[in-house]
C-alpha positions as CSV (number, residue, x, y, z in Angstrom):
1,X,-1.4,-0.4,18.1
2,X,-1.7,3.2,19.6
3,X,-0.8,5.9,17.1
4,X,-1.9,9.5,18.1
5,X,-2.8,11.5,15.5
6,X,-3.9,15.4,16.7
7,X,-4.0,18.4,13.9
8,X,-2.5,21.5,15.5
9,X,-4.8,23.7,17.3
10,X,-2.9,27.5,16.1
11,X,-2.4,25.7,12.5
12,X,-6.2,25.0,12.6
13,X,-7.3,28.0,14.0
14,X,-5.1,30.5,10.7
15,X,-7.2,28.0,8.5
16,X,-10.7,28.4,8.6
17,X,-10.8,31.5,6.5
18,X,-12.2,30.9,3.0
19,X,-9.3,31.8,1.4
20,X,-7.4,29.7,3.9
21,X,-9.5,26.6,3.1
22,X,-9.1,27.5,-1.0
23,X,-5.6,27.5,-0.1
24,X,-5.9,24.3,1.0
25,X,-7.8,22.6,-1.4
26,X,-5.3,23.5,-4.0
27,X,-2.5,22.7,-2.3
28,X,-4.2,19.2,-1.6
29,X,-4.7,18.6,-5.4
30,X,-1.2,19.5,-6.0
31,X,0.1,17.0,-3.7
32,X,-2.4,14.6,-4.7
33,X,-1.6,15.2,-8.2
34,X,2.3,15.3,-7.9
35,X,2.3,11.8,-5.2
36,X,0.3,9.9,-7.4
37,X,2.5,10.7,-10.3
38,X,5.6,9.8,-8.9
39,X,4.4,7.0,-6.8
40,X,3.0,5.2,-10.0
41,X,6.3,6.0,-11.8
42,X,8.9,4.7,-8.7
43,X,6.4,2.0,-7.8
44,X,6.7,0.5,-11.9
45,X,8.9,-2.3,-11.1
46,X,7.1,-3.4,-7.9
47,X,4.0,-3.3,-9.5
48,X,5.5,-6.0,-12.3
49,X,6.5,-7.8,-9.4
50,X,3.2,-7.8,-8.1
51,X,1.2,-8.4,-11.3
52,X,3.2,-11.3,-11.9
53,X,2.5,-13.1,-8.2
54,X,-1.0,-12.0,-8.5
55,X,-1.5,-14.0,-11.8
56,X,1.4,-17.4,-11.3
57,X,-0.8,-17.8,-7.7
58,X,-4.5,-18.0,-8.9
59,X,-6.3,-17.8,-12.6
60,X,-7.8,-14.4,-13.0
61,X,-6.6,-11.0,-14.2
62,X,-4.4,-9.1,-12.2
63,X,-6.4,-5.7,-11.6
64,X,-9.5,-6.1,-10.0
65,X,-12.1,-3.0,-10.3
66,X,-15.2,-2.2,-8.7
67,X,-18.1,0.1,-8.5
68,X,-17.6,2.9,-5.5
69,X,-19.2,5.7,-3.5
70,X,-17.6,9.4,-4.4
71,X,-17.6,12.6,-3.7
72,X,-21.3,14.6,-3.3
73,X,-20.7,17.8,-5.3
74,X,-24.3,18.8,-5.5
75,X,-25.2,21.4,-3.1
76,X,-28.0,21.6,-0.7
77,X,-30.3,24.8,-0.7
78,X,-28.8,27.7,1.7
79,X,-30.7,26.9,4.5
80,X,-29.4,23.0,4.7
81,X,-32.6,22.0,3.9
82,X,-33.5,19.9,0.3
83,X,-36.2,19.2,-2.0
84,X,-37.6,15.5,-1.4
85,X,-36.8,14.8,-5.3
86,X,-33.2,15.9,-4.3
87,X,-33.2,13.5,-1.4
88,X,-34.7,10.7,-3.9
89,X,-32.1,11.7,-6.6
90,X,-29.1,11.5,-3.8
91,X,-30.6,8.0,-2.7
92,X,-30.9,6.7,-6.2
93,X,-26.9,7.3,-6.8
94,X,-26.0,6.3,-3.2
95,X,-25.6,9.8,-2.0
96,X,-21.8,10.2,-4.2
97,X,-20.9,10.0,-7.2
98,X,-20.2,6.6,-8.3
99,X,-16.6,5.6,-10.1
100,X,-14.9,2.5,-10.6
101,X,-12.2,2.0,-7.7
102,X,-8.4,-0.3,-9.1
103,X,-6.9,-2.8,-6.7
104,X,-4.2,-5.8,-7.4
105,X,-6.7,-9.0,-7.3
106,X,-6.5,-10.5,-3.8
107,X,-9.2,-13.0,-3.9
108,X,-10.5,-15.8,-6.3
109,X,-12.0,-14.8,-9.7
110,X,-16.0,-14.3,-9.3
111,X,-15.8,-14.4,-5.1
112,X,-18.8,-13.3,-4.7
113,X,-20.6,-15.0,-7.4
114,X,-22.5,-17.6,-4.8
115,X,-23.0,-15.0,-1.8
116,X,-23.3,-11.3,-3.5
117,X,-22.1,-8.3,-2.0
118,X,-20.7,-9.1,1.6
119,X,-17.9,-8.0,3.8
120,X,-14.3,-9.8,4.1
121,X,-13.4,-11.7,7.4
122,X,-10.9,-12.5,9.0
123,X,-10.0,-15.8,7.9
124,X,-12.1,-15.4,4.4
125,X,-11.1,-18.7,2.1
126,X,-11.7,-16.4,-0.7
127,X,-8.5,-14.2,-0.1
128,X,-5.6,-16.0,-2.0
129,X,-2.2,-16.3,-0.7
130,X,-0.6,-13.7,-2.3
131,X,-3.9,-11.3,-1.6
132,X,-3.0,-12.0,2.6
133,X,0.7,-10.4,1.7
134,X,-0.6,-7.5,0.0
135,X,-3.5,-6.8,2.1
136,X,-1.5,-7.0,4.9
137,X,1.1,-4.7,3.4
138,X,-2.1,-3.0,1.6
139,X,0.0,-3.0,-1.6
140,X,-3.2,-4.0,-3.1
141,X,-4.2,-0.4,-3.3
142,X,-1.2,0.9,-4.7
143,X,-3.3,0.7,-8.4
144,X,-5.7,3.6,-6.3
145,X,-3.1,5.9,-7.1
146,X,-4.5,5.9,-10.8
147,X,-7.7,7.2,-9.4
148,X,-6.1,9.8,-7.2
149,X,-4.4,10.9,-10.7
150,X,-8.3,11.4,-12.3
151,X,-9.5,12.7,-9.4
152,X,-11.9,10.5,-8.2
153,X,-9.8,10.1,-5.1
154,X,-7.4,11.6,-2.8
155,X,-4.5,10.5,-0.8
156,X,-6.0,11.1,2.2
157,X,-9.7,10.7,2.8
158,X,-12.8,8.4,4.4
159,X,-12.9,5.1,2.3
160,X,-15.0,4.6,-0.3
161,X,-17.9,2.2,0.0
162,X,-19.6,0.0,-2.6
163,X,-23.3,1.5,-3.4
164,X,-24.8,-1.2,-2.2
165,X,-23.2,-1.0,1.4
166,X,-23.8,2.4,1.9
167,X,-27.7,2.5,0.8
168,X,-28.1,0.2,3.5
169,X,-25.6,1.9,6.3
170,X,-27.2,5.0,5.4
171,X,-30.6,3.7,6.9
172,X,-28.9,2.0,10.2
173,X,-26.8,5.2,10.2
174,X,-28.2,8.0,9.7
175,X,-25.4,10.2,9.2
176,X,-23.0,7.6,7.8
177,X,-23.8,9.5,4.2
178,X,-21.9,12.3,5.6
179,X,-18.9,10.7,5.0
180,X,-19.6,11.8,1.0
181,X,-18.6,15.0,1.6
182,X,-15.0,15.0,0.5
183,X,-12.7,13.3,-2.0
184,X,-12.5,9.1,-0.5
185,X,-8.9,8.5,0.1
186,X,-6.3,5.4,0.0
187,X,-5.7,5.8,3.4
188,X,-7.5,7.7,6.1
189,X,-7.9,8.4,10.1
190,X,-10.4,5.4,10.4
191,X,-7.7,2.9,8.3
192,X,-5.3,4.1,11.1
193,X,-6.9,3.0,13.6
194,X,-9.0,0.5,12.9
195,X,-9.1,-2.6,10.8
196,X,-11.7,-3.9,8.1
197,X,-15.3,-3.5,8.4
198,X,-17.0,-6.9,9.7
199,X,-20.5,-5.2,10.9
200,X,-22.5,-2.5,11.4
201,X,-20.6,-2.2,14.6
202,X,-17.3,-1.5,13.2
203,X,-18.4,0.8,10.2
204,X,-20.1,2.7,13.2
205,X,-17.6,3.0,15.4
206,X,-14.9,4.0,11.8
207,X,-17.5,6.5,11.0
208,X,-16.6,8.5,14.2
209,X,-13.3,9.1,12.6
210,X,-14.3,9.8,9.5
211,X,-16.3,12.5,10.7
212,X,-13.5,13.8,12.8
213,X,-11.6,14.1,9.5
214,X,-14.5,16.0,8.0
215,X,-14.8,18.4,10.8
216,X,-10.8,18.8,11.3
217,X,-8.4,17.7,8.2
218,X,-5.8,20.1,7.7
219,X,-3.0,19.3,5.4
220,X,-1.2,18.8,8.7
221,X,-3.2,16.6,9.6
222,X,-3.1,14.4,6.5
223,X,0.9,14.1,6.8
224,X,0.5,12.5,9.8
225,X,-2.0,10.2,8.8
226,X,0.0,9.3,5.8
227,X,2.9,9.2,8.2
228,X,0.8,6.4,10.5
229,X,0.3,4.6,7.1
230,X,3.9,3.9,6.7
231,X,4.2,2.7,10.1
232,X,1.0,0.4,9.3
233,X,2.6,-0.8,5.9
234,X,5.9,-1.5,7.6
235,X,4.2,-3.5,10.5
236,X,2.2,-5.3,8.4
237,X,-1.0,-4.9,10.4
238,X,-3.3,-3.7,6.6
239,X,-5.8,-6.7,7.5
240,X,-6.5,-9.0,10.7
């Protein structure tokens, strides 16, 4: 899959004002706030469709929540430099603020009860058989809207990690907490173009995305990534 996904240098350039970036937070909220809303609404019946595969294929509820990575909203002193108790205090709560993430259950109740925290494969046995249709389609996330709605996530943004994961990224790379610096999204630049973490590798090579987002997401720049996630949703390539 090759999808080319470039914000506009003259767009980019009129931006980087302050009052061109408080522009664009607000109007990233709106649309947040006003997609979310109606996707949740329009998406009602397919949602009962879902809810009602999710629970005739496997025992279990049909939501599944878990424990993610946020947003950072404290601020560093001036200079970029911190205290070491702020460094502790950011290392204690996984350098974001943690919130409880909403997905359609796509593996077994209690997966993880014999290994713990671990990354999905390719072929996992604990993904159920409707969970390889939605994550293909990644209809499982649809419930993520909810969170966009409370504001613990965006549209558009890097994924959010589990605490756990990112405690021990953030020591094999070192700037993977970076990615804490905005709102996590549903979809992002690194879902676009790449497929599921399975190793430090992967995450490593996704986080180079992710921090090209960081450094250059425009609004403009978040149509077309939402664009590419049609085209990824239509084409069914969500998981591998």
């Amino acid at each position: 899959m090759s999808i080319v996904i470039l914000p506009s240098a003259r767009w980019a350039a009129g931006q980087d004002s302050e009052d061109g970036r408080a522009f664009e937070r607000v109007f990233k909220r709106s649309l947040d706030l006003t997609a979310s809303t109606l996707g949740l609404l329009l998406l009602l019946p397919v949602c009962s469709v879902i809810a009602a595969a999710v629970f005739l294929d496997s025992p279990g509820p049909v939501l599944y929540s878990q424990v993610r990575v946020g947003i950072n909203r404290r601020g560093g002193r001036r200079n970029g430099n911190e205290s070491e108790a702020a460094t502790e205090r950011r290392k204690a709560d996984a350098y974001g603020r943690p919130f409880k993430i909403y997905k359609f259950r796509s593996m077994v109740t209690d997966a993880e009860r014999a290994t713990g925290p671990v990354w999905a494969s390719a072929q996992d046995s604990r993904v159920t058989r409707v969970g390889k249709f939605l994550r293909r389609a990644r209809l499982d996330e649809i419930p993520q809207l909810w969170n966009v709605m409370l504001g613990d996530m965006s549209l558009v943004g890097p994924r959010p990690e589990r605490p756990t994961f990112v405690q021990s990224l953030s020591v094999s790379i070192p700037d993977y907490p970076k990615r804490c610096s905005a709102l996590p999204g549903i979809t992002g630049l690194a879902q676009v173009k790449s497929c599921y973490d399975t190793s430090v590798d992967s995450v490593n090579r996704k986080l180079q995305y992710d921090l090209y987002y960081l450094k250059n997401g425009r609004i403009l720049l978040d149509l077309k990534i939402m664009a590419a996630t049609v085209k990824v949703m239509a084409r069914g390539e969500g998981a591998h």
